[in-house]
ROROPA-854115 format. One record per residue: residue in one letter; x, y, z of N, C-alpha, C, O in turn. Coordinates in steps of 0.1 Angstrom, whole numbers, padded with zeros to 4 digits, always signed. Layout:
<rs>
aXYZXYZXYZXYZ/...
</rs>
This chain:
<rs>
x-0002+0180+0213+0011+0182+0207+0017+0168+0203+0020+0167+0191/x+0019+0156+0211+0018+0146+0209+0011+0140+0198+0017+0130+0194/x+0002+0142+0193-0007+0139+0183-0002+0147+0170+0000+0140+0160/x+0000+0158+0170+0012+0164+0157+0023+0158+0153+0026+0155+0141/x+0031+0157+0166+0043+0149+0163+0040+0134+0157+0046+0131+0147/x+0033+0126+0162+0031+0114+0156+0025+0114+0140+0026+0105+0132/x+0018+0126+0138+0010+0120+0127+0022+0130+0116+0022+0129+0104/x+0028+0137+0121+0041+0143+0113+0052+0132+0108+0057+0132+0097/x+0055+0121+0120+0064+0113+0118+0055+0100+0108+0061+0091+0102/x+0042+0101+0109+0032+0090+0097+0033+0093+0089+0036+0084+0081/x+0031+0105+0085+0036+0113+0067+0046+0107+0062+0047+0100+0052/x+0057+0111+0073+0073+0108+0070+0068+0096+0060+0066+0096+0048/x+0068+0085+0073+0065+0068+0071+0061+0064+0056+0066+0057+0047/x+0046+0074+0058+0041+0068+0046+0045+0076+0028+0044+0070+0017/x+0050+0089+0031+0056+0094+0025+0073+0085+0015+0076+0085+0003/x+0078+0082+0024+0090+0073+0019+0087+0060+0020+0094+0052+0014/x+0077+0056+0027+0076+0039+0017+0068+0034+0007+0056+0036+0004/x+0078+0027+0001+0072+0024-0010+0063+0016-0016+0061+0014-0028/x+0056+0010-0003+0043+0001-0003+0042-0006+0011+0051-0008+0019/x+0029-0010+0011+0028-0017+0025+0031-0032+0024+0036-0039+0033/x+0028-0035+0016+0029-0056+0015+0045-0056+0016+0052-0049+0009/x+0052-0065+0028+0062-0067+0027+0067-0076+0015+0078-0075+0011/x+0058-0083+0009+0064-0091-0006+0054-0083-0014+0044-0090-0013/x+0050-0071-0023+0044-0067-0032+0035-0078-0039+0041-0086-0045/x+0023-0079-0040+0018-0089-0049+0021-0102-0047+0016-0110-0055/x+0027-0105-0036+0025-0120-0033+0014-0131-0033+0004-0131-0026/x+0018-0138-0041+0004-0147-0041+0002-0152-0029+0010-0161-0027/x-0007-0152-0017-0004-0157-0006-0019-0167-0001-0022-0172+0009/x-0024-0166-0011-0036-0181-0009-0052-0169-0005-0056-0158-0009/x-0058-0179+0003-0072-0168+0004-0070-0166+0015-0064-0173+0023/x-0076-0150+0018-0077-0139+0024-0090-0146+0036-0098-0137+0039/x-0092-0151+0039-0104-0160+0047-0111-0153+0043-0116-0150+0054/x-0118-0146+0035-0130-0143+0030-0130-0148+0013-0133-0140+0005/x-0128-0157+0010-0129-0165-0002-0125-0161-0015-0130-0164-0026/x-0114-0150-0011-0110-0141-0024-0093-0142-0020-0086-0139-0010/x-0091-0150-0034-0075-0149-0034-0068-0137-0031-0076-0128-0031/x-0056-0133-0029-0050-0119-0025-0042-0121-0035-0039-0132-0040/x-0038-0109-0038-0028-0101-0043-0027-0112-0061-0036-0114-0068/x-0015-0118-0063-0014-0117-0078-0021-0133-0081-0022-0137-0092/x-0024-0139-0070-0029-0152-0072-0044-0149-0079-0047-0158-0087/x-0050-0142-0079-0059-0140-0089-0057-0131-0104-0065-0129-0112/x-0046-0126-0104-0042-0124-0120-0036-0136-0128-0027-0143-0124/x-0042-0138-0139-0030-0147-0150-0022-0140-0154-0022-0128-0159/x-0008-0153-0150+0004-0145-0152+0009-0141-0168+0005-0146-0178/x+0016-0132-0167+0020-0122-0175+0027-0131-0186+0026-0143-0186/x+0032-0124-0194+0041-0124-0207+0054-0127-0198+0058-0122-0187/x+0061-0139-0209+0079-0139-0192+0084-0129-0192+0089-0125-0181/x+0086-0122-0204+0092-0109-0204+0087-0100-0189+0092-0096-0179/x+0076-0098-0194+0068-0089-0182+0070-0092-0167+0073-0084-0159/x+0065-0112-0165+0072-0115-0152+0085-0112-0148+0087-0111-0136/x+0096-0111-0160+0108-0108-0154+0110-0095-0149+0113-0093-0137/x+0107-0086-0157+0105-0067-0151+0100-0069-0142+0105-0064-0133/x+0087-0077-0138+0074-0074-0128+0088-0078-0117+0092-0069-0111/x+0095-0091-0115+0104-0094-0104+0115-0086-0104+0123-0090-0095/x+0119-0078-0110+0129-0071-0110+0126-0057-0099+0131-0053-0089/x+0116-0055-0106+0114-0042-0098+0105-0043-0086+0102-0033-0080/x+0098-0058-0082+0096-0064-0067+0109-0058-0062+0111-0047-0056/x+0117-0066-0065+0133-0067-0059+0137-0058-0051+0143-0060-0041/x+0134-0044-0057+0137-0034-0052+0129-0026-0039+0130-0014-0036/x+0123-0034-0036+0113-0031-0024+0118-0042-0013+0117-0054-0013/x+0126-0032+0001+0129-0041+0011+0121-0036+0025+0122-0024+0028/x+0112-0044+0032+0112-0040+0048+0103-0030+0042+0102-0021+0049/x+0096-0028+0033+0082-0019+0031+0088-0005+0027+0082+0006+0029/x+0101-0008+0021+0104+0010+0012+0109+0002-0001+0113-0009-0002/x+0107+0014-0011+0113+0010-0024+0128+0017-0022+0130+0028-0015/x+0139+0008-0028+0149+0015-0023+0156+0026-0036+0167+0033-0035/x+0147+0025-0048+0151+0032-0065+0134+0031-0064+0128+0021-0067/x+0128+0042-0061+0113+0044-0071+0117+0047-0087+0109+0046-0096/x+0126+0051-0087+0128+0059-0103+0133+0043-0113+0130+0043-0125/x+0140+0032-0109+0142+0025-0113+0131+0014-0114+0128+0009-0125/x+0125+0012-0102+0111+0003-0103+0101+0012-0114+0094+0004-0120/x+0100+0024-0117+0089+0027-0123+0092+0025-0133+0083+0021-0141/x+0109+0027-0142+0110+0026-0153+0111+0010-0157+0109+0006-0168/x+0115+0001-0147+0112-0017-0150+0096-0021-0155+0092-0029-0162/x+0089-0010-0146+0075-0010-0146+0064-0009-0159+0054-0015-0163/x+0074+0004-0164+0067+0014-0175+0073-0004-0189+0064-0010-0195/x+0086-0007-0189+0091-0017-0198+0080-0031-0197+0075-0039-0205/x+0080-0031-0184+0068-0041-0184+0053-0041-0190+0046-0051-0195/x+0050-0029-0189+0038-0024-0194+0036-0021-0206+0024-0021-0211/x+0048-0018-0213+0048-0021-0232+0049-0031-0229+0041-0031-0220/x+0055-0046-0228+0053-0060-0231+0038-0062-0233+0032-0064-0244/x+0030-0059-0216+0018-0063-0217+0013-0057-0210+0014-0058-0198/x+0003-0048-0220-0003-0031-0214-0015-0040-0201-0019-0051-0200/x-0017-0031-0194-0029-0032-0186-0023-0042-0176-0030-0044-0166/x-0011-0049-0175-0015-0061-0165-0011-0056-0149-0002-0050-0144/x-0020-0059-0145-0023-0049-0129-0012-0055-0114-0014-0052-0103/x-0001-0063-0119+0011-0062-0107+0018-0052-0109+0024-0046-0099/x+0018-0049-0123+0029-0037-0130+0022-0025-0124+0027-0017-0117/x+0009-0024-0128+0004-0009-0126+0002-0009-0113+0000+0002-0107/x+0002-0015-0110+0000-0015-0086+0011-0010-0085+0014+0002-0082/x+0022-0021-0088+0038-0013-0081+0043-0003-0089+0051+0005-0085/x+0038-0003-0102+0042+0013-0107+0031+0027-0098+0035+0036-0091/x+0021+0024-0100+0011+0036-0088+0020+0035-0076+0024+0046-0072/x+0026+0024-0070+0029+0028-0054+0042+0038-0060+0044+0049-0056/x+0051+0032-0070+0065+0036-0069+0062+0055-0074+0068+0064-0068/x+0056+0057-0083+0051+0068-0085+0045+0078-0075+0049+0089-0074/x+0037+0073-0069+0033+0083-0055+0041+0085-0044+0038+0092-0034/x+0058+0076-0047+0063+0077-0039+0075+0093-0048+0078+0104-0044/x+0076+0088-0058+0083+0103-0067+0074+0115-0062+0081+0125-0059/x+0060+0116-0061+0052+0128-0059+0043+0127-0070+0034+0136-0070/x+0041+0118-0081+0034+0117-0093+0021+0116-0088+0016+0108-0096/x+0012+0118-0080+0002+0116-0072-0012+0112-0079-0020+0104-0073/x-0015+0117-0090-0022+0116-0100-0019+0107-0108-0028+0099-0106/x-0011+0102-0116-0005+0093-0120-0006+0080-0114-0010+0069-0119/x-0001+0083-0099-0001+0068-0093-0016+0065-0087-0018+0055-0081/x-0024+0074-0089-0040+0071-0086-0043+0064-0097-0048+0053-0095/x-0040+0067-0106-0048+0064-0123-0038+0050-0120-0045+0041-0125/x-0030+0047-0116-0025+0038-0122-0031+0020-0113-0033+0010-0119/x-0032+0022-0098-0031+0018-0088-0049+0016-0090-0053+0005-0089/x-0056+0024-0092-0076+0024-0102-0076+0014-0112-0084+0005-0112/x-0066+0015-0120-0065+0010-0135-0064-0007-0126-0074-0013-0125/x-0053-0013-0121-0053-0024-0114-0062-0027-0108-0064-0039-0108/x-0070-0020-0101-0079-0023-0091-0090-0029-0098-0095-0039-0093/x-0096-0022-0115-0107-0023-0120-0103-0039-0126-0112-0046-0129/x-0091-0045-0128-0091-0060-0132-0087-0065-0120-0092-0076-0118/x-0082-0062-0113-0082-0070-0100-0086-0067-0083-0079-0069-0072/x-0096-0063-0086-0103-0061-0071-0100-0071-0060-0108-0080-0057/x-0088-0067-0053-0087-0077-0044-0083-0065-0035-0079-0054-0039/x-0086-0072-0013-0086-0061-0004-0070-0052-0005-0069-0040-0002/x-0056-0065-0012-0046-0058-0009-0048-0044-0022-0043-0033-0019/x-0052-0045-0032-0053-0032-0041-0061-0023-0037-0058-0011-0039/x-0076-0025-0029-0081-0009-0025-0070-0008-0013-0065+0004-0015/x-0062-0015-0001-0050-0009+0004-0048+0001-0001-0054+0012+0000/x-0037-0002-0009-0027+0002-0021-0034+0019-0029-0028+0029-0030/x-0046+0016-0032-0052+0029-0037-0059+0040-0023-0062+0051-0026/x-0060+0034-0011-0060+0040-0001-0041+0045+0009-0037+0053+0017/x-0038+0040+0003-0023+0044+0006-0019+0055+0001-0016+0064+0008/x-0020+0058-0020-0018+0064-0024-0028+0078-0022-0023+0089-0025/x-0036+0077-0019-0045+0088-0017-0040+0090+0000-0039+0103+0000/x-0038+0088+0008-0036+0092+0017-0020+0101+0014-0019+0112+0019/x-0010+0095+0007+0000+0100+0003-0002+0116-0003+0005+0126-0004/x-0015+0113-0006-0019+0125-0017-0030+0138-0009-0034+0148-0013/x-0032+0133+0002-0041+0141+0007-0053+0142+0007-0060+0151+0011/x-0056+0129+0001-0072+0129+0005-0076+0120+0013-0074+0108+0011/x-0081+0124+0023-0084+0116+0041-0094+0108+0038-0094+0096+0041/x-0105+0116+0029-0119+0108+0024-0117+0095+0015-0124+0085+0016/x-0109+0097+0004-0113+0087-0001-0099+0074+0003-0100+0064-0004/x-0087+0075+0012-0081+0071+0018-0091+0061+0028-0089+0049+0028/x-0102+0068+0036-0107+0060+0044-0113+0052+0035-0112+0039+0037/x-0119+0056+0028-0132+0050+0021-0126+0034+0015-0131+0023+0018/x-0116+0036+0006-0101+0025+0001-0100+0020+0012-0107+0010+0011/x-0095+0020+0027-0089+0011+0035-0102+0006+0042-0100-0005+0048/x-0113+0010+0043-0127+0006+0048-0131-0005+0038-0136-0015+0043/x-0129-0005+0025-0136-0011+0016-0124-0022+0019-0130-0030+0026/x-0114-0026+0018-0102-0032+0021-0107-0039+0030-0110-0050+0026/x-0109-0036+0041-0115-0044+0055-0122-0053+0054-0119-0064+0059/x-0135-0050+0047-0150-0053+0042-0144-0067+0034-0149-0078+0039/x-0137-0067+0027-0131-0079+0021-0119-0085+0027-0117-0095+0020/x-0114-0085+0033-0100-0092+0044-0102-0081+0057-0100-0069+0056/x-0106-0087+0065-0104-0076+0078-0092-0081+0083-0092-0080+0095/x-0084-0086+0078-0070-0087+0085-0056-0076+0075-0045-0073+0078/x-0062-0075+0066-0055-0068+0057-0044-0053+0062-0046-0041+0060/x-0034-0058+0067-0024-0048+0078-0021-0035+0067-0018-0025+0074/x-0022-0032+0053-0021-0021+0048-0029-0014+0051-0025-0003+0055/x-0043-0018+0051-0056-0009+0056-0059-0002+0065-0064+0009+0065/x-0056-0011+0079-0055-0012+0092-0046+0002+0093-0051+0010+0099/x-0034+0005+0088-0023+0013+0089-0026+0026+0087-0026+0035+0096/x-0031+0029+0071-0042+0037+0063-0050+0044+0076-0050+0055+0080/x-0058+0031+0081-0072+0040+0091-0059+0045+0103-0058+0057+0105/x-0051+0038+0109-0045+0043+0120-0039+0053+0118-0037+0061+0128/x-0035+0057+0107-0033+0069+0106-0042+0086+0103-0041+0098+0103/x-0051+0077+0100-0060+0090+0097-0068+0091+0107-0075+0101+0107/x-0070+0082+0118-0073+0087+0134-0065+0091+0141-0069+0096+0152/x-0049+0092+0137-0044+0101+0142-0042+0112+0139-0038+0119+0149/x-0045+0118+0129-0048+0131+0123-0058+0135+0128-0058+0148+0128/x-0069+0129+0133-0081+0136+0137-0082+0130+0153-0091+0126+0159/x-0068+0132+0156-0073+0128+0173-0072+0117+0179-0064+0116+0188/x-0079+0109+0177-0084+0099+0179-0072+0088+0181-0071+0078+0174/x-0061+0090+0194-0050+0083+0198-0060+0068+0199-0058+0059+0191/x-0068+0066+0208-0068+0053+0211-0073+0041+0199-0069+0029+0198/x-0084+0049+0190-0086+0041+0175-0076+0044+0166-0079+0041+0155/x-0064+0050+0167-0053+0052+0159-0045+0040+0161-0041+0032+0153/x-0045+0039+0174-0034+0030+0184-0034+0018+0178-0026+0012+0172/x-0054+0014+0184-0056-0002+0178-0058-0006+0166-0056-0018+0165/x-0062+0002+0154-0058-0001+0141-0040-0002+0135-0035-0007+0125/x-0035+0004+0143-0021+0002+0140-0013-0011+0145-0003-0017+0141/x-0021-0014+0157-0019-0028+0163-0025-0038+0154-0018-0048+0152/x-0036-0037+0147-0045-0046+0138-0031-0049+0126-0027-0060+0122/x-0026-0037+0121-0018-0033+0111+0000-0045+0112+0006-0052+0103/x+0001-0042+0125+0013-0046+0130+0011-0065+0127+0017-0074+0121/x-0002-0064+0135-0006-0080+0136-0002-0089+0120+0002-0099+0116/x-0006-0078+0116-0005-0086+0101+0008-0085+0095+0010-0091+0085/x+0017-0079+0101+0031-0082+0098+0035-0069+0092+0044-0069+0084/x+0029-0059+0093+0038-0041+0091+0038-0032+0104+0029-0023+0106/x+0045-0033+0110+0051-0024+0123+0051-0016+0126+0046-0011+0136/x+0061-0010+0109+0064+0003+0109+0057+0015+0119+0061+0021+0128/x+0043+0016+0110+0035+0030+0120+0032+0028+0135+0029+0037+0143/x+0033+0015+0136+0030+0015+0152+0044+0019+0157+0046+0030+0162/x+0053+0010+0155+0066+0016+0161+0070+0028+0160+0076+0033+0169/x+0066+0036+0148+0067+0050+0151+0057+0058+0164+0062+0063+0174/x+0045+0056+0161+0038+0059+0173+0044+0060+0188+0046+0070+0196/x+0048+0042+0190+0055+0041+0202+0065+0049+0204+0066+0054+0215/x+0075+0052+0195+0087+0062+0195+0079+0075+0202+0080+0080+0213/x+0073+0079+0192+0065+0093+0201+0059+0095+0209+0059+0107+0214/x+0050+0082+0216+0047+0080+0229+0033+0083+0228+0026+0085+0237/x+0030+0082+0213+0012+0078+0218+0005+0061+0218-0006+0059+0221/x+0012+0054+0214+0011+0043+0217+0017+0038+0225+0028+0043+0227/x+0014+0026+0236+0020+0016+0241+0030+0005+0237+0034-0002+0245/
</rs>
């Protein structure tokens, strides 16, 4: 029962937030596996575009978007400036799977990934599919995520949650701890709330 309740209150979680990276796309150096993260391996945008692109960061606090409907349309304006550029289409896929656009924010969150394959984007398309209900390719995204940054706390969260769906309180527990370590809480502290974690 315990295991219902928690992975009921992880939907919630992952359901209403609007991304796992506490700063979206932060350029934050190399991932110790010799691959820049997040936007430090894109060239930056048109300024136009950087400005939309920080506008609708902006609106992402503590790991929820606080306007998906407004980030996607700063998003969508960004994306006429300068079609394809993959900060826009990452945080438009997350802000979109957070409306229910599920399809949309696959295609969109893929489309980024195929120019910038870095661990925080299979995250991000392992998020979105988990949002969406697919456990398989959810794992498959936050596994491949690992494989390239095993510190990567989106991924970590991703797997901790889909071993709780299938049971598996104690590898739920410690990937959520993996998750936390890296500076996202959230699902562990839910857990603990429910009392399958420590």
């Amino acid at each position: 029962m315990r295991r219902h309740v928690f992975w009921a209150a992880a939907c919630c979680f992952f359901l209403i937030a609007g991304c796992g990276a506490k700063e979206p796309l932060e350029a934050s150096g190399s991932n110790g596996a010799g691959e820049q993260s997040g936007a430090a391996v894109v060239a930056a945008g048109h300024p136009e575009t950087e400005r939309l692109v920080a506008q609708a960061r902006a609106l992402w606090r503590e790991d929820i978007c606080a306007d998906p409907k407004e980030a996607e349309a700063l998003l969508d304006q960004a994306l006429e400036a300068d079609p394809g550029y993959p900060p826009a289409l990452a945080l438009r896929g997350l802000a979109r799977s957070e409306l229910g656009r599920r399809e949309q924010a696959f295609d969109d969150v893929t489309e980024a990934l195929r120019h910038t394959p870095t661990a925080q984007m299979y995250a991000w398309r392992g998020l979105v599919s988990l949002r969406s209900d697919m456990p398989v390719a959810a794992r498959r995204d936050a596994e491949y995520a690992l494989q390239k940054d095993a510190r990567q706390p989106d991924a970590w969260n991703v797997l901790g949650v889909l071993e709780a769906r299938e049971g598996n309180s104690e590898k739920a527990c410690a990937a959520l701890e993996r998750g936390c370590a890296g500076g996202l809480c959230r699902p562990l502290e839910a857990a603990r709330k429910e009392g399958m974690c420590r």
